[in-house]
Steps between C-alpha positions, in 0.01 A plus 500: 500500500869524448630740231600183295193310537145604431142377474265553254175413234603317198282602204749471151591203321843477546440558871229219512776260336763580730273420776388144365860395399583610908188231580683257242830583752320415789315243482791325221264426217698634155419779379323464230215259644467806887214436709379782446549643159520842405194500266278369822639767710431792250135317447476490927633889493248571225208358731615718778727348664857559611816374453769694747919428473778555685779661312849473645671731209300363189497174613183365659550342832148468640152497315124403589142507296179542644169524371183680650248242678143486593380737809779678544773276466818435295656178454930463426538305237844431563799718721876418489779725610853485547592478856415815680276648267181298611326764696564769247354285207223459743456841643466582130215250448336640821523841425334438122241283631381788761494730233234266324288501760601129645526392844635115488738366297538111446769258343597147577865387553651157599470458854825225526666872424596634856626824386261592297251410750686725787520759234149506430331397840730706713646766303216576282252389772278307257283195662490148322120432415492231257719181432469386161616088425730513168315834371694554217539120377836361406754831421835451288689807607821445660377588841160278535590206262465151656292645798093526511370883541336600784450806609387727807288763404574827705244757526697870575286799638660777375394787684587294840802512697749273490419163775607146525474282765746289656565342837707359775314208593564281178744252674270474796217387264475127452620326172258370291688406112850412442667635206696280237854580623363371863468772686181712628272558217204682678406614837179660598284619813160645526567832328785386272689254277841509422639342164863511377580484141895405346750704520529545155249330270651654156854332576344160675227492212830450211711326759196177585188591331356177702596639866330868370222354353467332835507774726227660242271252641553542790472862587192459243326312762631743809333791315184297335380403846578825686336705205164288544486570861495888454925551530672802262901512474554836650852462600841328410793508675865522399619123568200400256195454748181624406216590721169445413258665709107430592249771373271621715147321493689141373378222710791366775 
């Protein structure tokens, strides 16, 4: 890290606050009603977990929680970062989990989010095992309000280097769903499938709730079918494509 910003466990009240109001911040719920209050994180820090922040100056710019897991695994809670500080907020989760003895970490983000999809499937190297339909229920945070919650679970081996998978062949792969602005929606071939998500699904999502709701659906039912025949998301690219790629031993 930089000289002005640093990493580091959060243990003391005052620091536990700081770090829920900058989840408040984030995710534009006041601050007195955070989604993840201080008095839950110290109770989640008392049960061995972690909480980890950012600190450009005094000011937190990046934070995460984790808790330990069954069988050698940890699952993130939550992780959100100014921009740039990602991988350190990360690293620092990584580097604590290790030192408990994990080997996988898990969390679920919203898959409609392409950068936090390339950030975890290509910089991080994670693999999306699980999609989840509305896992959370209806949310009233300024980010998710007005939208249903699904998820994609991604499952990161820690100890592994970093892969993802992408490839040249997507626009020789034939189409198989249109998306609701009209364009290509999904391709696939025998070893992949190819699904793009909206540009930006925060902006669209205050902008027409109806058209993001929309394309919820219907990237839903890309990833629903591909997941049942034995598909992961192991790659995305940067104009919002992901790949989804066959595991080994899945029927064809």
């Amino acid at each position: 890290m930089t000289a002005e910003v640093t990493v580091r466990t959060v243990h003391d009240v005052a620091g536990l606050a700081a770090v829920a109001d900058y989840f408040s911040d984030v995710w534009h719920t006041p601050r007195t009603a955070p989604p993840y209050p201080a008095e839950v994180l110290h109770s989640l820090v008392h049960a061995g977990g972690a909480v980890h922040a950012a600190y450009d100056g005094c000011r937190p710019a990046g934070a995460s929680v984790a808790v330990l897991g069954p069988e050698q695994s940890t699952y993130s809670l939550v992780a959100a970062a100014d921009r740039g500080l990602g991988h350190a907020v990360k690293r620092a989760q990584r580097d604590w989990a290790l030192g408990v003895g994990a080997r996988t970490m898990r969390w679920t983000f919203d898959p409609l989010v392409g950068r936090n999809a390339r950030f975890n499937l290509v910089k991080l190297g994670a693999v999306g095992t699980e999609y989840l339909v509305d896992f959370y229920g209806p949310m009233t945070d300024g980010v998710n309000d007005g939208d249903e919650s699904d998820r994609l679970t991604v499952t990161w081996e820690l100890a592994a280097p970093t892969t993802s998978y992408d490839t040249d062949d997507r626009d020789l792969a034939p189409a198989t769903h249109t998306a609701p602005d009209g364009g290509i929606l999904a391709r696939r071939d025998d070893q992949y499938v190819w699904c793009r998500v909206p540009d930006d699904i925060v902006t669209l999502r205050a902008a027409d709730p109806v058209l993001a709701l929309r394309w919820r659906h219907a990237v839903r039912e890309v990833f629903l079918e591909a997941f049942a025949e034995g598909f992961r998301a192991t790659g995305m690219s940067r104009d919002g494509w992901y790949t989804l790629t066959r595991t080994e031993g899945s029927a064809v």
